[in-house]
C-alpha positions in Angstrom: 15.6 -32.3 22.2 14.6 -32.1 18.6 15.2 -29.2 16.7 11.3 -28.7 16.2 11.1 -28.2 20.0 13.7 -25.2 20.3 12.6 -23.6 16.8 8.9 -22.8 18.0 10.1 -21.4 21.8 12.6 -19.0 19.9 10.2 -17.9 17.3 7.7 -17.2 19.7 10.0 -14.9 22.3 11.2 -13.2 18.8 6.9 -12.7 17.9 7.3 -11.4 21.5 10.1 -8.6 21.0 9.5 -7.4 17.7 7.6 -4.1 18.3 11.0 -3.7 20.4 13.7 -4.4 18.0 14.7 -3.5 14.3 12.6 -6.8 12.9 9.5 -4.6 13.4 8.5 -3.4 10.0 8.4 0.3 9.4 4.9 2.1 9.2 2.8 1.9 5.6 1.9 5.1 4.3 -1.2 3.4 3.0 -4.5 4.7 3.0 -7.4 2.2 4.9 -10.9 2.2 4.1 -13.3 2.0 7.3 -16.9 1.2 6.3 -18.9 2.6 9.3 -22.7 3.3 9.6 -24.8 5.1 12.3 -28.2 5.9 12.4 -28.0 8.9 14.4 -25.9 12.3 13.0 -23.1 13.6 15.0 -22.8 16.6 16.8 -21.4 19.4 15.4 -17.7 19.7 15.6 -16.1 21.5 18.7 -14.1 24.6 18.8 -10.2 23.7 18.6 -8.2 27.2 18.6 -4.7 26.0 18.0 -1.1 28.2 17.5 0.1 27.6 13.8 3.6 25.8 14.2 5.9 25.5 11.2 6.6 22.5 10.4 3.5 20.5 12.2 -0.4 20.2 10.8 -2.9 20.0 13.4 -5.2 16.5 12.6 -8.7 18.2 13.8 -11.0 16.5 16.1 -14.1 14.2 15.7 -17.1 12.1 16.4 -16.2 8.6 17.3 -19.4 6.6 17.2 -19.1 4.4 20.6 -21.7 1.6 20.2 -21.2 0.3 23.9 -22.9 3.6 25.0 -24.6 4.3 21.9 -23.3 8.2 21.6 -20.5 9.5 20.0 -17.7 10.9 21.9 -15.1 13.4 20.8 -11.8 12.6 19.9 -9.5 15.4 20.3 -6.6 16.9 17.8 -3.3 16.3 17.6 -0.2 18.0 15.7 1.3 15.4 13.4 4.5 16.3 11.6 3.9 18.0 8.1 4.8 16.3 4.7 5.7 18.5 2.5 4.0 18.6 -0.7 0.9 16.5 1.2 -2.3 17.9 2.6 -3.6 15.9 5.5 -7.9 15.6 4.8 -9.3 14.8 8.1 -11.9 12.6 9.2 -15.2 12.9 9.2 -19.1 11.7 8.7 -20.8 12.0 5.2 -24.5 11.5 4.9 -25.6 8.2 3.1 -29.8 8.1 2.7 -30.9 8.1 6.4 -27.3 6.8 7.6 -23.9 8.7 8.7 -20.8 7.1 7.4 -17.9 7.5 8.7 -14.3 7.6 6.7 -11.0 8.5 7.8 -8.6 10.8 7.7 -5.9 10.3 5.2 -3.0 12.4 3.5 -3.7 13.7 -0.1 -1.1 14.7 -2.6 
């Protein structure tokens, strides 16, 4: 066997561990841009009643435009540890002319 033969099978089963083992990279902190546009508004946001816990920030619920059933279906909170000195802005739709846009939630300083 060449040494190209037994380089691709162990890079491959490495590909194949890596969410697994220390290799994996650590999680950005960067902010993404998602460019989406619907036609129809959303629904206004449901009624979360949540317990404050020190420590934690509640990530509020949304709209998720689902274009295999063409509706939007609700995408509940979550408690996400606090950063301190951060604020979390949550997602949400903005009005564009006769379109909704939809942009993510993101941490602010």
């Amino acid at each position: 066997m060449t040494a190209r033969t037994l380089i691709l099978p162990a890079l491959l089963a490495l590909a194949s561990l890596a969410p697994f083992t220390p290799l994996a990279a650590p999680p950005a902190h960067a902010r993404g841009f998602v460019a989406l546009s619907v036609g129809i508004a959303p629904p206004p946001p449901r009624v979360e009643r949540v317990v404050v816990r020190p420590g934690w920030v509640w990530a509020p619920g949304w709209w998720r435009w689902a274009p295999r059933l063409r509706r939007y279906v609700w995408v509940r909170g979550h408690w996400m540890p606090a950063r301190p000195g951060w604020r979390w802005v949550g997602p949400r739709w903005a009005p564009r002319g006769p379109r909704w846009v939809f942009r993510a939630g993101y941490w602010m300083r």
